[in-house]
VOMAR-840759 format. One record per residue: residue number from 1; residue in three letters; y, z, x of N, C-alpha, C, O in turn. Coordinates in nm, 2 decimals. Each point is the difference from the previous one (the first is absolute). Layout:
REM residues N
[NUM,ALA,[Y,Z,X],[Y,Z,X],[Y,Z,X],[Y,Z,X]],
...
END
This chain:
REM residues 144
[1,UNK,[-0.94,2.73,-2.43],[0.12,-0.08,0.00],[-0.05,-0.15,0.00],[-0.12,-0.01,0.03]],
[2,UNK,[0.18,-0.10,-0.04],[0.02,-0.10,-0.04],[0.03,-0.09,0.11],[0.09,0.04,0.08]],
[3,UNK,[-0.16,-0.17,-0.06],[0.02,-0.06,0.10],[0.20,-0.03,0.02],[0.08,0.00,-0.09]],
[4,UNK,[-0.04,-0.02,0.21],[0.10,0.04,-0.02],[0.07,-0.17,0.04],[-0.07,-0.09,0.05]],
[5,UNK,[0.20,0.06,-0.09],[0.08,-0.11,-0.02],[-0.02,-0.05,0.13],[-0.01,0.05,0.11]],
[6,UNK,[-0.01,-0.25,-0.16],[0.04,-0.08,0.12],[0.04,-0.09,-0.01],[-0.02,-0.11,-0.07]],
[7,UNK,[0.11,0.15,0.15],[0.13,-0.12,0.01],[0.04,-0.12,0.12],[0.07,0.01,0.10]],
[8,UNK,[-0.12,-0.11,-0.15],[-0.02,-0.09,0.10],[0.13,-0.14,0.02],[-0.02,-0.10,-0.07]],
[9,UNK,[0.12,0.10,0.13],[0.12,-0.08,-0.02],[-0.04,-0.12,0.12],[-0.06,0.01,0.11]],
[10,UNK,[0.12,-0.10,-0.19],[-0.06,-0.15,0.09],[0.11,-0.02,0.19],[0.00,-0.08,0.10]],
[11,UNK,[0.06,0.17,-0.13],[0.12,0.04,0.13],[0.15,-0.07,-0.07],[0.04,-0.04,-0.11]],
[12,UNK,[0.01,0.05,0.25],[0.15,-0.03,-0.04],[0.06,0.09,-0.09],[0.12,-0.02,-0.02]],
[13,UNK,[-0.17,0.12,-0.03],[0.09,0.11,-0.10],[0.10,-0.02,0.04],[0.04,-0.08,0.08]],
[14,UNK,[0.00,0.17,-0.17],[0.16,0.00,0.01],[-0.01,0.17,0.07],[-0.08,0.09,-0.02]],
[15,UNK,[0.20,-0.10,0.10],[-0.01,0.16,0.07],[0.19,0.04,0.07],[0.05,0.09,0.07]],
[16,UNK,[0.01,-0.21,-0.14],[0.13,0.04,0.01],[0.12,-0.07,-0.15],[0.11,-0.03,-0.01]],
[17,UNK,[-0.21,0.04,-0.07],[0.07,0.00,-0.15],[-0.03,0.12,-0.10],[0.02,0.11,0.03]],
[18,UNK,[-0.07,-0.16,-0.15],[-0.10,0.11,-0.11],[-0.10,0.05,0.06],[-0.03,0.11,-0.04]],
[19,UNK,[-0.07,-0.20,0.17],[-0.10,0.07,0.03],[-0.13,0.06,-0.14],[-0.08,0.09,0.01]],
[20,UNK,[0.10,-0.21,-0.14],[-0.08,0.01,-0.06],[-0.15,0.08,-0.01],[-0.05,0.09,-0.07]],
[21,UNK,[-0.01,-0.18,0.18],[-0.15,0.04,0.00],[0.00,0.12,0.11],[-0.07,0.11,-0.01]],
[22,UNK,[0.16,-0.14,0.13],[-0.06,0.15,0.05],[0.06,0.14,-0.03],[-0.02,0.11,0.06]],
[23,UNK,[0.12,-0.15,-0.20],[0.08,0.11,-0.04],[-0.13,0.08,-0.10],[0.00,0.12,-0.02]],
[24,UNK,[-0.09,-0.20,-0.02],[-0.11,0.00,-0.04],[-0.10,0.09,-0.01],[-0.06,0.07,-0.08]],
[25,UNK,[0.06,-0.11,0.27],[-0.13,0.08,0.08],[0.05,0.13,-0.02],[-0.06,0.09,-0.05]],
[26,UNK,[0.22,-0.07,0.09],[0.05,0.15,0.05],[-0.05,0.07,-0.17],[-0.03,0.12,-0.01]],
[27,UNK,[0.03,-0.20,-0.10],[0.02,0.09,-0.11],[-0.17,0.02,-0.03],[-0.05,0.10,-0.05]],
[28,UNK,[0.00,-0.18,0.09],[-0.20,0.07,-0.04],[0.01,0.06,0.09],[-0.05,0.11,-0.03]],
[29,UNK,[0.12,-0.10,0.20],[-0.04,0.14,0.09],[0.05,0.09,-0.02],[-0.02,0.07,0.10]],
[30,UNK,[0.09,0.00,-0.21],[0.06,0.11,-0.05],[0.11,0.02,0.05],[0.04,0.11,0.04]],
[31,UNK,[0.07,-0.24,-0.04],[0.13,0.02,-0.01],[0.04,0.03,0.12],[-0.02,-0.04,0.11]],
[32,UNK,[0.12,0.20,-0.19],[0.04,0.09,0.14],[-0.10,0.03,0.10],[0.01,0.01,0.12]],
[33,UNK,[-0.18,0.01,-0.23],[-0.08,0.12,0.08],[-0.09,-0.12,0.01],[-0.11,0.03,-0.05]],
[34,UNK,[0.13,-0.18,0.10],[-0.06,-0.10,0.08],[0.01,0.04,0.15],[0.10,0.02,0.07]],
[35,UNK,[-0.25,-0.01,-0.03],[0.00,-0.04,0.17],[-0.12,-0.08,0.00],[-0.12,0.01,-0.02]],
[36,UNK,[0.23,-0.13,0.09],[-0.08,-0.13,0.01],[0.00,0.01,0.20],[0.08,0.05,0.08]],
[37,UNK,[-0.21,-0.13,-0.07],[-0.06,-0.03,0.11],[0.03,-0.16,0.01],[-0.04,-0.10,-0.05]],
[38,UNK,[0.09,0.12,0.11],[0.01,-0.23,0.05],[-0.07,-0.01,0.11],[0.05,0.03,0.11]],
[39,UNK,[-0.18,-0.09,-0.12],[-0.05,-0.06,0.12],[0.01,-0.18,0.04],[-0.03,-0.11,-0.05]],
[40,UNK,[0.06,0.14,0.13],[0.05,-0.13,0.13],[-0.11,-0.08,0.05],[0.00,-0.10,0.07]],
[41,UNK,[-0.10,0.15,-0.12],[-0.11,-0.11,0.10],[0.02,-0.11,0.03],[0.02,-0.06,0.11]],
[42,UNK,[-0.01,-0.01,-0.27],[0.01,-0.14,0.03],[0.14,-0.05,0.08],[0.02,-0.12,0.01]],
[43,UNK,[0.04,0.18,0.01],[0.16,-0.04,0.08],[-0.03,0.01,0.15],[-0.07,0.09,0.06]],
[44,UNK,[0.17,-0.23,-0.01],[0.02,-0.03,0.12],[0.08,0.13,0.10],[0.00,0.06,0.11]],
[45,UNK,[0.06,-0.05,-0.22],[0.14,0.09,0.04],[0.01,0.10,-0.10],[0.08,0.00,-0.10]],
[46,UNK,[-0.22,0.11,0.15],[-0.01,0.09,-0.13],[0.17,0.11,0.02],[0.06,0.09,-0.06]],
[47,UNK,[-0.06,-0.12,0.13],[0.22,0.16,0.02],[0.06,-0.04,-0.04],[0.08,0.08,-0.05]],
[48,UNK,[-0.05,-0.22,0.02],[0.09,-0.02,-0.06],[-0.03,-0.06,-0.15],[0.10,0.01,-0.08]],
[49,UNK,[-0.21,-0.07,0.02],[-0.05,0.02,-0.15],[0.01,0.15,-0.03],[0.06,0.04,-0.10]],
[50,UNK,[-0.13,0.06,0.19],[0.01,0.08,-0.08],[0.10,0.10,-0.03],[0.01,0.09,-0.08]],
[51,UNK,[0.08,-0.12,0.19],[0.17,0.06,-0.06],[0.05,-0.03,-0.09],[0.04,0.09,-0.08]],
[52,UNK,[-0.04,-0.27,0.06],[0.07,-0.01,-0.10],[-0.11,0.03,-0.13],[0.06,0.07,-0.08]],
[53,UNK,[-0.15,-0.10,0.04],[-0.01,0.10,-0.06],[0.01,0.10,-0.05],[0.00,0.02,-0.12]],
[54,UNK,[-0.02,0.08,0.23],[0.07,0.12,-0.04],[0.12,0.06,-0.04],[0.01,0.10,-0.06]],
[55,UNK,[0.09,-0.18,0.11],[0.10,0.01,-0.06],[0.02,-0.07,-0.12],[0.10,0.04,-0.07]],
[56,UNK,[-0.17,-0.15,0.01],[0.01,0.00,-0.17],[-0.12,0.04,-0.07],[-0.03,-0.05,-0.11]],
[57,UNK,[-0.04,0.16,0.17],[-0.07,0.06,-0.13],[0.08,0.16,0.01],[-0.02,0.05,-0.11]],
[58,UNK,[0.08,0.01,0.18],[0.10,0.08,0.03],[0.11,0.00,-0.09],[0.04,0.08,-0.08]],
[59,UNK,[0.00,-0.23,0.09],[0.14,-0.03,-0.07],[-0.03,-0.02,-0.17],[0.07,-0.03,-0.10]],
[60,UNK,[-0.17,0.05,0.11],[-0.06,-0.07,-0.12],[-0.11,0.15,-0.10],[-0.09,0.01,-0.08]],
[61,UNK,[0.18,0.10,0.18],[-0.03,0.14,-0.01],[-0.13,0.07,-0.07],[-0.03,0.07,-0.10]],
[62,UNK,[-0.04,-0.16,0.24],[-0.15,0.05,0.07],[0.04,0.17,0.04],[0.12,0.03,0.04]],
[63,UNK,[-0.21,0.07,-0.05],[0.00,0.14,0.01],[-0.02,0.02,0.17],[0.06,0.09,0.06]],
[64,UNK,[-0.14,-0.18,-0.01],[-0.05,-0.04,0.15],[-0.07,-0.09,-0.01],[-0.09,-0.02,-0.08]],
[65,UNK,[0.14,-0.07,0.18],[-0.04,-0.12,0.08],[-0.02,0.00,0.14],[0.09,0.01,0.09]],
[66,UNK,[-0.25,-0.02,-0.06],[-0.05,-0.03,0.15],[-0.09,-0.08,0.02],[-0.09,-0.03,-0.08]],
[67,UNK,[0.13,-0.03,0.24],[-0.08,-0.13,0.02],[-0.09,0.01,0.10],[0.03,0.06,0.10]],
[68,UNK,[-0.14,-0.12,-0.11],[-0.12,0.01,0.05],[-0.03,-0.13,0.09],[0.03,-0.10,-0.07]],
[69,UNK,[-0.06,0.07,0.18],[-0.07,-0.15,0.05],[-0.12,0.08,0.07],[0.00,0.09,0.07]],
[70,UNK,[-0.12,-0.19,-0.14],[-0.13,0.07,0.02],[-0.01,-0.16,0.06],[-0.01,-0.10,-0.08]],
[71,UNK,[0.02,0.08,0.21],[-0.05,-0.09,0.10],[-0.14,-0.07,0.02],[-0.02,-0.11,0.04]],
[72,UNK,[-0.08,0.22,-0.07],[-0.08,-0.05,0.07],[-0.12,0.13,-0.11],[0.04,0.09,-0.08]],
[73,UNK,[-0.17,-0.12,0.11],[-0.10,0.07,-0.03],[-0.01,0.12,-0.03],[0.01,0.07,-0.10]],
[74,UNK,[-0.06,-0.06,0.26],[0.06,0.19,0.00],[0.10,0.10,-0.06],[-0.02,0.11,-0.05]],
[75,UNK,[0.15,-0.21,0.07],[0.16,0.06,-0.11],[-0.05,0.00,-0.13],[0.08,0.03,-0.09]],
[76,UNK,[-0.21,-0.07,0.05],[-0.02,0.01,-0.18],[-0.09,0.13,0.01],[-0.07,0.04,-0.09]],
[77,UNK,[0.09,0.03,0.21],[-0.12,0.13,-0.02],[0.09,0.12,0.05],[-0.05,0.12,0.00]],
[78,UNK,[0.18,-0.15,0.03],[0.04,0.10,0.06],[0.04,0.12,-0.11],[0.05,-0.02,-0.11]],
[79,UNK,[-0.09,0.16,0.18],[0.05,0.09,-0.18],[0.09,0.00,-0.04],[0.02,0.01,-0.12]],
[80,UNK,[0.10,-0.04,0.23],[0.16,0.05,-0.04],[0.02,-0.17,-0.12],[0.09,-0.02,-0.08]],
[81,UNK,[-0.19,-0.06,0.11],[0.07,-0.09,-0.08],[-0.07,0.02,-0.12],[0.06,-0.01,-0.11]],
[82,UNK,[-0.15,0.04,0.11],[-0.11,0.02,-0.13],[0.07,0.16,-0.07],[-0.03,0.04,-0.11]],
[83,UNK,[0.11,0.01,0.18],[0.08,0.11,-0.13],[0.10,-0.05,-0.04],[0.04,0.01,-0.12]],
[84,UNK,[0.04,-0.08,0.21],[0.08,-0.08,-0.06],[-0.07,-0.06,-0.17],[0.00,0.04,-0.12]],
[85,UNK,[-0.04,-0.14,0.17],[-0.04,-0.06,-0.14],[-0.05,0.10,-0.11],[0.05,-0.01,-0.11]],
[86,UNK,[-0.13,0.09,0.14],[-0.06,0.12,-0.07],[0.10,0.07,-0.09],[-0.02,0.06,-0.11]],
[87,UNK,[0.17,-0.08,0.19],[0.08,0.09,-0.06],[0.10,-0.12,-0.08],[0.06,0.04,-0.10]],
[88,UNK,[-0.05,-0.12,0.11],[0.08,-0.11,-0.10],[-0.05,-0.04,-0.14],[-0.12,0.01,-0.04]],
[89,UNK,[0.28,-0.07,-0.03],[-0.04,-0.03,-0.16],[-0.01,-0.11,0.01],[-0.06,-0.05,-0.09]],
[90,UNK,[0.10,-0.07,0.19],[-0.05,-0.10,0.05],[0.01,-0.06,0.11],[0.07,0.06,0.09]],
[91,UNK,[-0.13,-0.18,-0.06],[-0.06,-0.05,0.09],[0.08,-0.16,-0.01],[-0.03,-0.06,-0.10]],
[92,UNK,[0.11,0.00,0.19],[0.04,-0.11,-0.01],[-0.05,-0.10,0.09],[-0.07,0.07,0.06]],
[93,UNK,[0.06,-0.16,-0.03],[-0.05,-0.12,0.07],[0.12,-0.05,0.01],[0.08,0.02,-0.09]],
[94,UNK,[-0.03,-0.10,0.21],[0.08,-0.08,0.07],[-0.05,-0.12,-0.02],[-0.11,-0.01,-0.04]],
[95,UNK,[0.20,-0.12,0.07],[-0.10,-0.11,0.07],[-0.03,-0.03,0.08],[0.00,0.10,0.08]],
[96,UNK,[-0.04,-0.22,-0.02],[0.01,-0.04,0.13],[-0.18,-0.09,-0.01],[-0.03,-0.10,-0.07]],
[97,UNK,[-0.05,0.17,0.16],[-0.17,-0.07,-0.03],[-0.08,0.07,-0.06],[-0.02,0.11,0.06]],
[98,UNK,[-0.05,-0.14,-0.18],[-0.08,0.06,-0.08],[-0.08,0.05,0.10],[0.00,0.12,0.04]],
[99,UNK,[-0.09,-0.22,0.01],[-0.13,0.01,0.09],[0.04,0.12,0.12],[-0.09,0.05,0.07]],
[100,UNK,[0.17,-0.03,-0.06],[0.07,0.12,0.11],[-0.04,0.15,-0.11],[-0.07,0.10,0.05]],
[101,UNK,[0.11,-0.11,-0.15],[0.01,0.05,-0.10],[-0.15,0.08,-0.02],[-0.03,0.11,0.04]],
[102,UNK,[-0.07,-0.22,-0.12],[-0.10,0.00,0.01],[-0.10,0.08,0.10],[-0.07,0.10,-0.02]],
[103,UNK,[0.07,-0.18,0.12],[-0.06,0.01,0.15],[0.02,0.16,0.08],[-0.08,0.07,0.06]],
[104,UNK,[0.19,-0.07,-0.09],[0.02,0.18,0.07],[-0.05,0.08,-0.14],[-0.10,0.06,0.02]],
[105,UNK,[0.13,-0.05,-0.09],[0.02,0.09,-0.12],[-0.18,-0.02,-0.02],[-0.05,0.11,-0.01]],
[106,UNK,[0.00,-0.18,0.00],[-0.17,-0.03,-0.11],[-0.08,0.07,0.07],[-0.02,-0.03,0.11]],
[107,UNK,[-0.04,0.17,-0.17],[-0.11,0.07,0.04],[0.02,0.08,0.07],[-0.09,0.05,0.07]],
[108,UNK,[0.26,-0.01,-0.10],[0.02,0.13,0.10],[0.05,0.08,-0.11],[0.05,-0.01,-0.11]],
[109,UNK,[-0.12,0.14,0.21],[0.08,0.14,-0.09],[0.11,-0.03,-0.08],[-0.01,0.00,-0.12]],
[110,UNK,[0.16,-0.04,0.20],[0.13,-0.09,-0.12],[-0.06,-0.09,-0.11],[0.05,0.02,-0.11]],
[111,UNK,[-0.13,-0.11,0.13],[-0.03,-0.07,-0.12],[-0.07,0.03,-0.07],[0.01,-0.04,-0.12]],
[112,UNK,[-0.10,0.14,0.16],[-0.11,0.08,-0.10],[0.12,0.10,-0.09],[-0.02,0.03,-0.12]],
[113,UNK,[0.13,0.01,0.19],[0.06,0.12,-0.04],[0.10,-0.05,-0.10],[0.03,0.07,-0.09]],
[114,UNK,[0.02,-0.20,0.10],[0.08,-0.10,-0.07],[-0.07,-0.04,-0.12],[0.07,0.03,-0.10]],
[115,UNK,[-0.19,-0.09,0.06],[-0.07,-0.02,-0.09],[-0.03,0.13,-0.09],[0.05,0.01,-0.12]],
[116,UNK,[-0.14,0.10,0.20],[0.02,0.11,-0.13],[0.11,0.08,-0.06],[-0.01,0.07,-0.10]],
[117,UNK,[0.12,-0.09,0.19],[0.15,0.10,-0.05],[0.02,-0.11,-0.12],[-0.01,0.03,-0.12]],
[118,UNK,[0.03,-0.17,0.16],[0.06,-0.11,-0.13],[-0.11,0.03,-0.11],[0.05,-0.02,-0.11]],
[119,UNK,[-0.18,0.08,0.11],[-0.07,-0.04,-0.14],[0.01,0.12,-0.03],[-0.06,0.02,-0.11]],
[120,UNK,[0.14,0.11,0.18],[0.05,0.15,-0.09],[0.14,-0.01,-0.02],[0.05,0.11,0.00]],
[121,UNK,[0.04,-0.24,-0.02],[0.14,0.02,-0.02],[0.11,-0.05,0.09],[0.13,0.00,-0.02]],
[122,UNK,[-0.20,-0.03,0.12],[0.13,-0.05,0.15],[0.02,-0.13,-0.06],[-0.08,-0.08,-0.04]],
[123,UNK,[0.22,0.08,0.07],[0.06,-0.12,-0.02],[-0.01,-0.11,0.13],[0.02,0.05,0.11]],
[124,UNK,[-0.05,-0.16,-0.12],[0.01,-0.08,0.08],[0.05,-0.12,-0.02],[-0.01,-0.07,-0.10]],
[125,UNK,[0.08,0.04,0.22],[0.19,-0.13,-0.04],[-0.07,-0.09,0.15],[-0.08,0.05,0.07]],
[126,UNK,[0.12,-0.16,-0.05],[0.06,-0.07,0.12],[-0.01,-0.16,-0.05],[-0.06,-0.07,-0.08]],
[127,UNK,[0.13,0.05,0.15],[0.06,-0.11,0.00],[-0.06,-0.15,0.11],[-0.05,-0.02,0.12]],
[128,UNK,[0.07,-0.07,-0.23],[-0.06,-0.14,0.11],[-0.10,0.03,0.05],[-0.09,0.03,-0.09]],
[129,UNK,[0.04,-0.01,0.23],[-0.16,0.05,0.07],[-0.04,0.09,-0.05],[-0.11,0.02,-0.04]],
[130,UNK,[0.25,0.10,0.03],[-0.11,0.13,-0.05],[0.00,-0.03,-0.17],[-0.02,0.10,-0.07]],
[131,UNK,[0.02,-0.17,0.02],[-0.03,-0.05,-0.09],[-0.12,-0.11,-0.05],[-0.05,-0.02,-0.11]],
[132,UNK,[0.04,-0.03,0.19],[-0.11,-0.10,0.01],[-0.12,0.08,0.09],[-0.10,-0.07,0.01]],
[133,UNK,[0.08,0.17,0.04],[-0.09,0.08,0.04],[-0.05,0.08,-0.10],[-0.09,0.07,0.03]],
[134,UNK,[0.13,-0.08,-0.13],[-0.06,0.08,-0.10],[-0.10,-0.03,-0.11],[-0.06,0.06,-0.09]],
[135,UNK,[0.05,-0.21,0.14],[-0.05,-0.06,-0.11],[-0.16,0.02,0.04],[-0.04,0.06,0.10]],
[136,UNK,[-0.04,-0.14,-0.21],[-0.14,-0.03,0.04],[0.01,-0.08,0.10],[-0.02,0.05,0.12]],
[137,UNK,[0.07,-0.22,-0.15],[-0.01,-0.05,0.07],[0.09,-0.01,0.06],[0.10,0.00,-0.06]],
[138,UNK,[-0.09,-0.02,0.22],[0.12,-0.03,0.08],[0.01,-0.17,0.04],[-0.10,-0.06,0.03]],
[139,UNK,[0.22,0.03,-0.05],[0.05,-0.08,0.11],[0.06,0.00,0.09],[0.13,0.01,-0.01]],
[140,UNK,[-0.20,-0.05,0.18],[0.05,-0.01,0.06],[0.04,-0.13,0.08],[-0.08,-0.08,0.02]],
[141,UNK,[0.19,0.07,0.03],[0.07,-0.12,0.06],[-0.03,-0.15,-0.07],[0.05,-0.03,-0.11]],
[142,UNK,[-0.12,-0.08,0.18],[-0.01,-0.12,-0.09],[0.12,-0.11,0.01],[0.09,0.02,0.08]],
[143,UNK,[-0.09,-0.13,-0.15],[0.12,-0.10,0.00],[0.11,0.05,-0.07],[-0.02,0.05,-0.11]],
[144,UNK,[0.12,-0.05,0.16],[0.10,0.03,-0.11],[0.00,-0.07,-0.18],[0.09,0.02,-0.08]],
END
């Protein structure tokens, strides 16, 4: 299979209009038979980012939507989260701090597990940080 779509939105979507781009993600994650994983890392206030998005990739008739906050190191090793992702058509990013992002996720089982699913077909979406975490190069913080 084929490295699989990435979709990187600069933030601010839209997520209470057309919902263009993340009406998007739901349709490369197979629609009805999309189950997307939203992970929270980079959020301050990952329960409540990750509600609301679940209720608009839901509304936006996601097959299943569940959210993940992988905190800290260790949470990128745990199994139950590593089937999780194992078992999804994609993988979303939140915003908030790339380097949060980065930092927990790099060189763990999740990130190792996140890289080879995306280069057999997993889709991967996020927004703002989790979008700027994807890149080669990051930027982080700086002058406005």
């Amino acid at each position: 299979m084929a490295v699989g779509p990435l979709v990187l939105i600069g933030g601010a979507e839209d997520k209470h209009g057309d919902c263009v781009i993340l009406r998007r993600v739901v349709e490369l994650a197979g629609g009805p038979a999309a189950h997307l994983v939203v992970l929270t890392t980079a959020a301050l206030r990952p329960d409540g980012v990750g509600d609301e998005y679940r209720r608009v990739f839901e509304g936006l008739g996601a097959g299943r939507v569940e959210t993940v906050h992988v905190g800290d190191r260790r949470a990128a090793g745990d199994p139950g989260v590593l089937e999780l992702v194992g078992q999804a058509t994609a993988v979303f990013f939140t915003g908030g701090d790339q380097l949060r992002i980065t930092s927990t996720l790099g060189g763990t089982p999740l990130g190792r597990q996140l890289h080879a699913r995306h280069r057999r077909g997993l889709v991967v979406a996020g927004t703002s940080a989790g979008a700027s975490a994807m890149t080669a190069t990051m930027i982080v913080e700086g002058d406005s």
